[in-house]
Structures are given as C-alpha cells and as structure tokens.
N, C-alpha and C positions, 0 to 999 in steps of 0.2 A: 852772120855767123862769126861766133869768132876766132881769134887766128889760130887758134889750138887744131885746127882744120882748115887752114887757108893755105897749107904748103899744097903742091901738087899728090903728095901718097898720104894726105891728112895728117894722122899723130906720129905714122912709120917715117922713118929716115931712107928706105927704100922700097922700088916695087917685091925687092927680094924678102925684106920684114915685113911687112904686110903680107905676104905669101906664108911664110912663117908661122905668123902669127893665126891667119887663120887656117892652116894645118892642125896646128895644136887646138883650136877650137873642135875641128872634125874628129881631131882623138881624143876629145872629151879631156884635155889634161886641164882644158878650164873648167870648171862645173861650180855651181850654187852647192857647198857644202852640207845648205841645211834648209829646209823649207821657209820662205820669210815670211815675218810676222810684218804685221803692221807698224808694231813699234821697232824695225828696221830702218824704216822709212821717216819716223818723227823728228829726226834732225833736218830733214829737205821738205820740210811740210810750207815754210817762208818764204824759197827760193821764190824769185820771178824773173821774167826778162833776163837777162843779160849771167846772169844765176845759173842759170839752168844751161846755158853753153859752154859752163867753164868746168874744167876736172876737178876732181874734190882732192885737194892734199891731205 
C-alpha cells in the first residue's frame, strides 16, 4: 500500500477529520455531480500497480 495511507487515520490528519469528513459524506455535500461516462475514466485506463494507490493531482 502506499504511504498516502500508511499514517495511522490514512489521508486525515486526525481521528477528528476523518470523522468530519465522513459526516459531510452522510450529508451528501460530496456527491457525483453528473452521471459518469466512460470517457470519465479514459485517462486511468494505463494505470497499473503501484498507479492505482496513488491520488491523482
């Protein structure tokens, strides 16, 4: 895995932000905008390995 999740609260800085964070998930303030297409996804179509653990800037 990599370290982008190897702290103890994973990407949070605290168990406080992680609690946060997934509050606002339960109030839906994150939500998918728009229904995805498949050419959403056409830049991550190469990823492999090691690719696919890291966040996309």
């Amino acid at each position: 895995m990599s370290e982008f999740f190897s702290a103890p609260m994973g990407p949070f800085c605290s168990e406080r932000c992680k609690l946060v964070d997934l509050g606002r998930w339960f109030a839906e303030d994150y939500r998918v905008s728009e229904p995805l297409r498949p050419d959403h996804f056409a830049e991550f179509e190469d990823l492999q390995g090691e690719g696919l653990d890291s966040p996309v800037e």
